[in-house]
ZADO-1210 file (C-alpha; in nm, 4 decimals, padded with zeros to 6 digits):
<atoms>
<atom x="17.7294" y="12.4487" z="11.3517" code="UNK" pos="1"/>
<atom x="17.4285" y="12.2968" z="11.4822" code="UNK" pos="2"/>
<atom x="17.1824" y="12.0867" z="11.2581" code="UNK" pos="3"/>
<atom x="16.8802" y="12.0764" z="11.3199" code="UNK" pos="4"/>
<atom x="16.6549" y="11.7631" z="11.3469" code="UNK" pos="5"/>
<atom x="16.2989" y="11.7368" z="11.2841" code="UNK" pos="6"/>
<atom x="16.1120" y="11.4671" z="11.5284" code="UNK" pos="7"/>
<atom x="15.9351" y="11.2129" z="11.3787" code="UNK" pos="8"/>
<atom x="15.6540" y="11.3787" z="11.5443" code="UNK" pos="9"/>
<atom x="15.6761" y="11.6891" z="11.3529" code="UNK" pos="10"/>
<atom x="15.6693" y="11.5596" z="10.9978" code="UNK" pos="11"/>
<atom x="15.3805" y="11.3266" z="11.0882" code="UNK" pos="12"/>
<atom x="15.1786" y="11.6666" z="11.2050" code="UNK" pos="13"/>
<atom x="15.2615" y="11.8473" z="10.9162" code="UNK" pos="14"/>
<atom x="15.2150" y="11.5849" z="10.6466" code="UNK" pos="15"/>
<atom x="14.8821" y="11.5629" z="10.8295" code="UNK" pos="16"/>
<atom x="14.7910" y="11.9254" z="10.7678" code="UNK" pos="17"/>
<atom x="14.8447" y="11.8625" z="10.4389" code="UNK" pos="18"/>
<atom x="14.6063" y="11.6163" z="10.3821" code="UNK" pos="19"/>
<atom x="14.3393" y="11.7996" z="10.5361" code="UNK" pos="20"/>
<atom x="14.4385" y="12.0949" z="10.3456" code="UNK" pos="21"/>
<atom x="14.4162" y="11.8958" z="10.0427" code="UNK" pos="22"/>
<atom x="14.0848" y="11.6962" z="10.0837" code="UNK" pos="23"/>
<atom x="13.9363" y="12.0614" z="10.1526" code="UNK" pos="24"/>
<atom x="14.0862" y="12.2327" z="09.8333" code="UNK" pos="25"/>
<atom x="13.9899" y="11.9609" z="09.6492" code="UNK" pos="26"/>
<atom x="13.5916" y="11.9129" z="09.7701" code="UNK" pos="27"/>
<atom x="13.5601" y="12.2836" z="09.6641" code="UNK" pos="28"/>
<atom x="13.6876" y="12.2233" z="09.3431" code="UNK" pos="29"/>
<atom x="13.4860" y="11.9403" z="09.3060" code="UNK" pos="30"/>
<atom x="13.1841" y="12.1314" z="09.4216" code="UNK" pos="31"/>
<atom x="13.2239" y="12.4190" z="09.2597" code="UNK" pos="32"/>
<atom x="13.2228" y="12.2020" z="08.9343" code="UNK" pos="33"/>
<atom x="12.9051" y="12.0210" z="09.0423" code="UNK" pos="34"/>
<atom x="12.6667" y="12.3276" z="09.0799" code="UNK" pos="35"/>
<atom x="12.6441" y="12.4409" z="08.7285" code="UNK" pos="36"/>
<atom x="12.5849" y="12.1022" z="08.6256" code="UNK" pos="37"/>
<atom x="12.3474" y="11.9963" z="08.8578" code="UNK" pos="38"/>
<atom x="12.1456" y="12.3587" z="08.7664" code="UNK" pos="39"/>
<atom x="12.2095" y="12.2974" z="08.4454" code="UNK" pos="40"/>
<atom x="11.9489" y="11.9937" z="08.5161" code="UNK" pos="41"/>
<atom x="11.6900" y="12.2306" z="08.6270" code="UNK" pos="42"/>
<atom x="11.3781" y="12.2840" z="08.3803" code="UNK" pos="43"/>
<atom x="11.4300" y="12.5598" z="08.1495" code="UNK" pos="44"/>
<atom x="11.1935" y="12.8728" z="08.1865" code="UNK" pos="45"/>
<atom x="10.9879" y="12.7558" z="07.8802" code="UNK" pos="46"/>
<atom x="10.9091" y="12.4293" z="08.0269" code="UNK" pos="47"/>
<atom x="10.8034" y="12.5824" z="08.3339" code="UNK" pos="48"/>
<atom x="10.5802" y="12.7894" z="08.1247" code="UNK" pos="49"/>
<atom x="10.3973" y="12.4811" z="07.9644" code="UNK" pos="50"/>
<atom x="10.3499" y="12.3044" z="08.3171" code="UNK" pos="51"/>
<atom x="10.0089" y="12.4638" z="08.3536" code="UNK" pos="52"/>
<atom x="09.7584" y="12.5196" z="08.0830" code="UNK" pos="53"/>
<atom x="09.4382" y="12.8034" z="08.1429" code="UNK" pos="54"/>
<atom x="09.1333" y="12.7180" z="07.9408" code="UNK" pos="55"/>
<atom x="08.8302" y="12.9246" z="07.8812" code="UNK" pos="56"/>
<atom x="08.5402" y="12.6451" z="07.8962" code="UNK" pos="57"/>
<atom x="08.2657" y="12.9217" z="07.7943" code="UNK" pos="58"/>
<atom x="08.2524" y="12.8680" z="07.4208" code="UNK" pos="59"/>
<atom x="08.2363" y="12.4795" z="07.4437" code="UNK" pos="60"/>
<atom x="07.8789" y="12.3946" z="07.3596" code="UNK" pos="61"/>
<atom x="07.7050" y="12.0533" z="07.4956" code="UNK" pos="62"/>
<atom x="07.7999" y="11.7731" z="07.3124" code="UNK" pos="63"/>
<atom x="08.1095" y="11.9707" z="07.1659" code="UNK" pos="64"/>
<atom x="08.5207" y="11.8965" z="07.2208" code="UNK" pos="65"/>
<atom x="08.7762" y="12.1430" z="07.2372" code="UNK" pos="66"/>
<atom x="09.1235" y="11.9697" z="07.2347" code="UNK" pos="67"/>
<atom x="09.4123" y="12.2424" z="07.3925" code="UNK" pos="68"/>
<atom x="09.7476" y="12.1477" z="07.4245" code="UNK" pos="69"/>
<atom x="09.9420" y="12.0520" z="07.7689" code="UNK" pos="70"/>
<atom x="10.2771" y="11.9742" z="07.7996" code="UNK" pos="71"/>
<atom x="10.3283" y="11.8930" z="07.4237" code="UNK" pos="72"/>
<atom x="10.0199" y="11.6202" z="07.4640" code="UNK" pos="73"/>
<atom x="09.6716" y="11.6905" z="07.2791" code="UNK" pos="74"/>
<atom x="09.4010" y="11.7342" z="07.6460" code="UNK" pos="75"/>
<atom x="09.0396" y="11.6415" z="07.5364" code="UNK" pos="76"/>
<atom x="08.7702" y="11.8444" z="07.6919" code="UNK" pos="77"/>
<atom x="08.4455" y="11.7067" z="07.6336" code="UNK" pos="78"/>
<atom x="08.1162" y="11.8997" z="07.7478" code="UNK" pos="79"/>
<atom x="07.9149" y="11.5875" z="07.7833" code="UNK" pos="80"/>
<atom x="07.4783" y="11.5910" z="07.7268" code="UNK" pos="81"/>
<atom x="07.2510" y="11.4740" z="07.9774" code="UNK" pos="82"/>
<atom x="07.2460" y="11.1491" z="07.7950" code="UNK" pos="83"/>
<atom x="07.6399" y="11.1576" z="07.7457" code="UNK" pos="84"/>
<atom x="07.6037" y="11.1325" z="08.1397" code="UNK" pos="85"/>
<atom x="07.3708" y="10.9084" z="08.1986" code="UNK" pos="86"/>
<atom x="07.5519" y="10.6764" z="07.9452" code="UNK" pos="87"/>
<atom x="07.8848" y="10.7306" z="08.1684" code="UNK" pos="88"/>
<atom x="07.7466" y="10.7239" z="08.4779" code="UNK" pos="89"/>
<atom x="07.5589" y="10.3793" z="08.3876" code="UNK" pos="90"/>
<atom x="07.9011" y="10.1580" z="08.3000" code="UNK" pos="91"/>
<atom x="08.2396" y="10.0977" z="08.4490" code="UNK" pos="92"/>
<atom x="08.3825" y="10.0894" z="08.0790" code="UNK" pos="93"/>
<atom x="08.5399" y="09.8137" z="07.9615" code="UNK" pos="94"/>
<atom x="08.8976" y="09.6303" z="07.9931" code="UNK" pos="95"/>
<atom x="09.0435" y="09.8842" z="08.2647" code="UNK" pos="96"/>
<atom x="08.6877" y="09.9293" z="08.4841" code="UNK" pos="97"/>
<atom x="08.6836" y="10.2734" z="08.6774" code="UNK" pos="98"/>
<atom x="08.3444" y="10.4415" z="08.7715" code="UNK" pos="99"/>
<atom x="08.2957" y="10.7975" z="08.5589" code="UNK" pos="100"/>
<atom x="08.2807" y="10.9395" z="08.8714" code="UNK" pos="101"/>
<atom x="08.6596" y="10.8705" z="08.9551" code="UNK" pos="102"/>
<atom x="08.7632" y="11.0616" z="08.6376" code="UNK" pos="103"/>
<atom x="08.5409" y="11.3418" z="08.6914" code="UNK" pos="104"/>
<atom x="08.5632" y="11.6384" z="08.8837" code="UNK" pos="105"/>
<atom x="08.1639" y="11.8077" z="08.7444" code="UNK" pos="106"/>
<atom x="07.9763" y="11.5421" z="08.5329" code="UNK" pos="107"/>
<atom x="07.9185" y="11.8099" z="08.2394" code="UNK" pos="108"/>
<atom x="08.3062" y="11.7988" z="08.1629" code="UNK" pos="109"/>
<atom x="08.5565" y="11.5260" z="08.0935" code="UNK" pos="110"/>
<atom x="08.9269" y="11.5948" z="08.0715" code="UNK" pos="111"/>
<atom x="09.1566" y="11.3399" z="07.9431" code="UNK" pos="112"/>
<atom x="09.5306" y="11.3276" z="07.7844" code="UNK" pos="113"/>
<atom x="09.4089" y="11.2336" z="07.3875" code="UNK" pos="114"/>
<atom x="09.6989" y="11.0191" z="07.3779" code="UNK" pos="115"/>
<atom x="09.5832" y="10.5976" z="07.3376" code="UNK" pos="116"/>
<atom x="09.7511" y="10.4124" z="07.5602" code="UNK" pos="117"/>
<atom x="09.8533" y="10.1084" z="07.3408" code="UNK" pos="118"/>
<atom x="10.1162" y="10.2220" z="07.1023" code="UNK" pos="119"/>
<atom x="10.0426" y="10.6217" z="07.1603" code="UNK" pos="120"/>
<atom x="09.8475" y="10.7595" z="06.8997" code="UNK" pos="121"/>
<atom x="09.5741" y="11.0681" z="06.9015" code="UNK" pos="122"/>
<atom x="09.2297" y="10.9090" z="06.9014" code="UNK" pos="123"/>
<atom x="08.9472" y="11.0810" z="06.6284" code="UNK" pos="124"/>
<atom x="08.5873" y="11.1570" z="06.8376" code="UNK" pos="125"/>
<atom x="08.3607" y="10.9362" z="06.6425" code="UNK" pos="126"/>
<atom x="08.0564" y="10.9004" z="06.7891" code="UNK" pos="127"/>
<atom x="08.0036" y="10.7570" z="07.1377" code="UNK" pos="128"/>
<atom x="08.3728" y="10.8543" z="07.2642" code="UNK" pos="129"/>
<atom x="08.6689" y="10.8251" z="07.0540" code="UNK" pos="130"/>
<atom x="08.8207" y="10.5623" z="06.8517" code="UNK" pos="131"/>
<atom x="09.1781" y="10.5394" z="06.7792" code="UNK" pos="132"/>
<atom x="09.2979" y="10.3957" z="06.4192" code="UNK" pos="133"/>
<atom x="09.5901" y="10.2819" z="06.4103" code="UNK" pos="134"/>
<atom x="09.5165" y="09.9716" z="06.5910" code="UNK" pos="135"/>
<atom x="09.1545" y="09.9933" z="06.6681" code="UNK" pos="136"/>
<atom x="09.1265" y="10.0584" z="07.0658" code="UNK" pos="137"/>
<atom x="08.8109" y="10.2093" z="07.1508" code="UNK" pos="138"/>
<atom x="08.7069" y="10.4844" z="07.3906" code="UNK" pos="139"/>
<atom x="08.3757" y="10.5829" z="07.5303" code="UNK" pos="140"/>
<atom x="08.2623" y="10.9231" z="07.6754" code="UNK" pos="141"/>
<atom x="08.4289" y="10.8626" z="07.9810" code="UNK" pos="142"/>
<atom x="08.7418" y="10.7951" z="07.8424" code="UNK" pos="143"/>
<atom x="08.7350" y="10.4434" z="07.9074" code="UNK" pos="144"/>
<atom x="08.8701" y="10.2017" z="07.7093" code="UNK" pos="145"/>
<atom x="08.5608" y="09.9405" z="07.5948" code="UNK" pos="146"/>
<atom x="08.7395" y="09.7567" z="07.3376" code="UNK" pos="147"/>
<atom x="09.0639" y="09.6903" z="07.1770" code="UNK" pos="148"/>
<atom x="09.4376" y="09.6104" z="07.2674" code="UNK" pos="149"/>
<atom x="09.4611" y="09.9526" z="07.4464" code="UNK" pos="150"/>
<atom x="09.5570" y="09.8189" z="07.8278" code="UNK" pos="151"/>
<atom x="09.4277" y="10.1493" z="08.0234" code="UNK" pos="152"/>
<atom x="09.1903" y="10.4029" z="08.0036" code="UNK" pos="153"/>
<atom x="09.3001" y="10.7689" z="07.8666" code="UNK" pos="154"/>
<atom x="09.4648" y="10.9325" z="08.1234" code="UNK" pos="155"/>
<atom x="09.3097" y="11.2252" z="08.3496" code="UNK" pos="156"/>
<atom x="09.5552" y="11.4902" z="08.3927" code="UNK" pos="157"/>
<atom x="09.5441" y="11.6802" z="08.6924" code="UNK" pos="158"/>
<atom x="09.3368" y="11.9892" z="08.6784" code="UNK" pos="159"/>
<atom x="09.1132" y="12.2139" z="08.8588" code="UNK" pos="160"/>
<atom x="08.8290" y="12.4378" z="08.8038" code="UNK" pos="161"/>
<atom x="08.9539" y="12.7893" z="08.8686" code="UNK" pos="162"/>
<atom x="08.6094" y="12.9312" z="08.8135" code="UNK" pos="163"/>
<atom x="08.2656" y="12.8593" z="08.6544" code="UNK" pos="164"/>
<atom x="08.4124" y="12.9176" z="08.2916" code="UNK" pos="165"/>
<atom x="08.7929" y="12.7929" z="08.3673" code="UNK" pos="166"/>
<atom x="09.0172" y="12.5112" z="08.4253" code="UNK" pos="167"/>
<atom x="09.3913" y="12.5508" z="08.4730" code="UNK" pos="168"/>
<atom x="09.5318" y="12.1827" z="08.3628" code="UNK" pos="169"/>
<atom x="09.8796" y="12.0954" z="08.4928" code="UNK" pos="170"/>
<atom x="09.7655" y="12.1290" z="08.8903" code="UNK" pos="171"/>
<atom x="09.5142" y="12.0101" z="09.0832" code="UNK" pos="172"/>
</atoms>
């Protein structure tokens, strides 16, 4: 009987084969373990639904502040006077200096995050803007912070007017 021999050749081809029959098996296992956990990262269908917030501006007398709620965060709209926009219009504001017109799309309404911007508290409307408690920052109607440890103005969400009456917060 005849034995036969395998070349050196032969084994090296094979064991080669192998490998690359491996490395494949195994990067679709490892994939097919990644895509449920990398979708699982995707935002859930109620946080898509909170990304935008419609508001009906038609019931918000001058001088009068509706506060609506945006991505868990309390959204000031203001429908400011004549003189609330002269006054505005007329300063900078304070420690963080940014003309009214920057955080305005129409003069008549101001929409800000109502969330201070030193420690993160919900600032009361007190006269002339808003004035936050718990450490004393103050606001004016512009959103502007004009005195206290707050480092930055209240933030301006994006938003855009979707008609006359109506804002839709969340895009602009």
């Amino acid at each position: 009987m005849k034995k036969e021999t395998l070349s050196v050749g032969d084994c090296g081809d094979r064991r080669n084969f192998l490998i690359k029959l491996t490395s494949v098996v195994g990067g679709a296992g490892v994939a097919a373990t990644c895509v449920p956990f990398v979708a699982s990262m995707n935002p859930s269908s109620d946080v898509l639904a909170k990304a935008e917030a419609e508001v009906d501006l038609s019931g918000i007398t001058p001088g009068a502040m509706r506060t609506v709620a945006w991505q868990g965060k309390p959204v000031f709209i203001l429908r400011r006077t004549p003189e609330q926009i002269k006054a505005a219009g007329a300063s900078d504001g304070g420690s963080d200096p940014e003309p009214d017109s920057k955080r305005v799309q129409n003069p008549e309404w101001l929409v800000v995050i109502g969330v201070c911007t030193h420690m993160g508290c919900v600032p009361n409307k007190e006269g002339p803007g808003w004035v936050c408690h718990c450490h004393g920052s103050q606001f004016d109607d512009s959103g502007r912070v004009t005195r206290g440890p707050a480092p930055k103005n209240l933030e301006v969400p994006p938003y855009r007017f979707v008609a006359g009456n109506k804002i839709v917060i969340g895009k602009a």
